[in-house]
N, C-alpha and C positions, 0 to 999 in steps of 0.2 A: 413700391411706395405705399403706406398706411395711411389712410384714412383718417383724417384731423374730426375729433369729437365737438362739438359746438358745447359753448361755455357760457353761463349768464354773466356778465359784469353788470355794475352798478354802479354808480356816484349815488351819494345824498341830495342831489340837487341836480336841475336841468338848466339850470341860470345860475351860472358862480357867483358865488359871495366876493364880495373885495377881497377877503383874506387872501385866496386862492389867485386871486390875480396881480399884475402890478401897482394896481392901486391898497395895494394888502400888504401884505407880508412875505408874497409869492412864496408860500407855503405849500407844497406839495399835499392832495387833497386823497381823504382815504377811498381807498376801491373797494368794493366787497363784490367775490364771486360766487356763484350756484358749487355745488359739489364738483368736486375736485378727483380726476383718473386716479386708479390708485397706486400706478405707478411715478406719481410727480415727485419729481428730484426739487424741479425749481420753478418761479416763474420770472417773466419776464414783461415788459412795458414798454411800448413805443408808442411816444404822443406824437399826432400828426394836427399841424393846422393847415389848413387847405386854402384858409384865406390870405396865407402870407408868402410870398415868392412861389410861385407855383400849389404844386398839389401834395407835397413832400416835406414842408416847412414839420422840422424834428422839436419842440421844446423840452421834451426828455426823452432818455435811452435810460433806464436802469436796466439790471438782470441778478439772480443768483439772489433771486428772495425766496424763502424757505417756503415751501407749499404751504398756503392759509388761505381760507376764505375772506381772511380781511388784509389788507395791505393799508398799513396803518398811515397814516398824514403825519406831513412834518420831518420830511427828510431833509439834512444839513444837503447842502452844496461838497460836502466830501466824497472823490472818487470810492473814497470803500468803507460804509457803515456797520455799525452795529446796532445802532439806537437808530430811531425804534424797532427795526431790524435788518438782518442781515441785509449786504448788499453792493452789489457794485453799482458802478454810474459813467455812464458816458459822455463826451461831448456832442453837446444838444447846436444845433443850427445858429444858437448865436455864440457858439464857440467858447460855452460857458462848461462848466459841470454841476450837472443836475439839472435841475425843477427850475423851468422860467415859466409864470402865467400869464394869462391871455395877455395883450396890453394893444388895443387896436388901437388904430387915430382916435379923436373927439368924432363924436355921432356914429359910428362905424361898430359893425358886431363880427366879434371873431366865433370859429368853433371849435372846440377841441375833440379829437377823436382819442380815445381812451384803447391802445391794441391790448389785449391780455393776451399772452401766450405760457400753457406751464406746457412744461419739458419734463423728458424723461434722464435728463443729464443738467450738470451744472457748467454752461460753457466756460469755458478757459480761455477768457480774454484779459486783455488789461485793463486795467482800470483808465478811462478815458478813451478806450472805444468808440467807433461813433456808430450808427444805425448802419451802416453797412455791413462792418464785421460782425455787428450780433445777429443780422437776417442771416449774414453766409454761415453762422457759428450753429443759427439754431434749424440750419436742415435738415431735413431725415430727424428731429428728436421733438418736431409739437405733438405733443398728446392732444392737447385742447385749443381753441381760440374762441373769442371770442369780444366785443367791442362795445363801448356806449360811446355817448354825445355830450355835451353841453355846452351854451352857448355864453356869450359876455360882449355887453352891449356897452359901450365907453361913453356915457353921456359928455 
């Protein structure tokens, strides 16, 4: 078993903007990562919110995004992109495809956990996949991981 490299992620923000949320446009919001293994094929994204039916709640699964420091905002809802890039998408916990944002009750704050993982391979799943078969697809092949925060507070 190799040794997973620690990876910086980022958001622009630590408190979502509506865009990004259901009070928005639930726009998928851009990532940027620290330097990148130099063997990355691909990366991959598993959003986890913790505050919604357990500790596993998935609002996105994508994978098979071309190695970049930036993973740009504004993915369609289609299992397989090419604007703004490359990309597959799986089904997310509300049994959707793609990008769903925060969207807590009224007074209530959600969190979203941001997973980065790049790969040394490009998994060979199908499109609409869900978080399971991409954790079992992307075994033995993370180069790197690494994760950020932010929150959204539903007044």
């Amino acid at each position: 078993m190799r040794a997973v490299d620690p990876l910086q992620v980022r958001l622009g923000f630590t408190e979502f903007p509506p865009r990004y949320t259901c009070d928005g446009g639930n726009v998928s919001p851009e990532i940027r990562t620290g330097d990148l293994h130099p063997g990355a094929e691909s990366i991959a994204v598993i959003t986890v919110n913790p505050f919604e039916t357990g500790c596993s709640f998935c609002p996105w699964v994508i994978w098979d995004l071309p190695p970049s420091q930036v993973i740009p905002p504004g993915f369609p809802r289609d299992p397989v992109t090419v604007v703004p890039a490359r990309s597959v998408q799986g089904i997310n916990d509300y049994g959707e495809t793609g990008y769903h944002g925060p969207c807590p009750p009224p007074g209530a704050t959600h969190r979203y956990l941001f997973r980065v993982y790049v790969l040394d391979t490009r998994p060979d799943l199908a499109p609409g996949s869900d978080k399971h078969a991409l954790i079992a697809a992307m075994r033995g092949h993370v180069l790197q991981y690494g994760d950020t925060v932010a929150m959204y507070y539903r007044p």
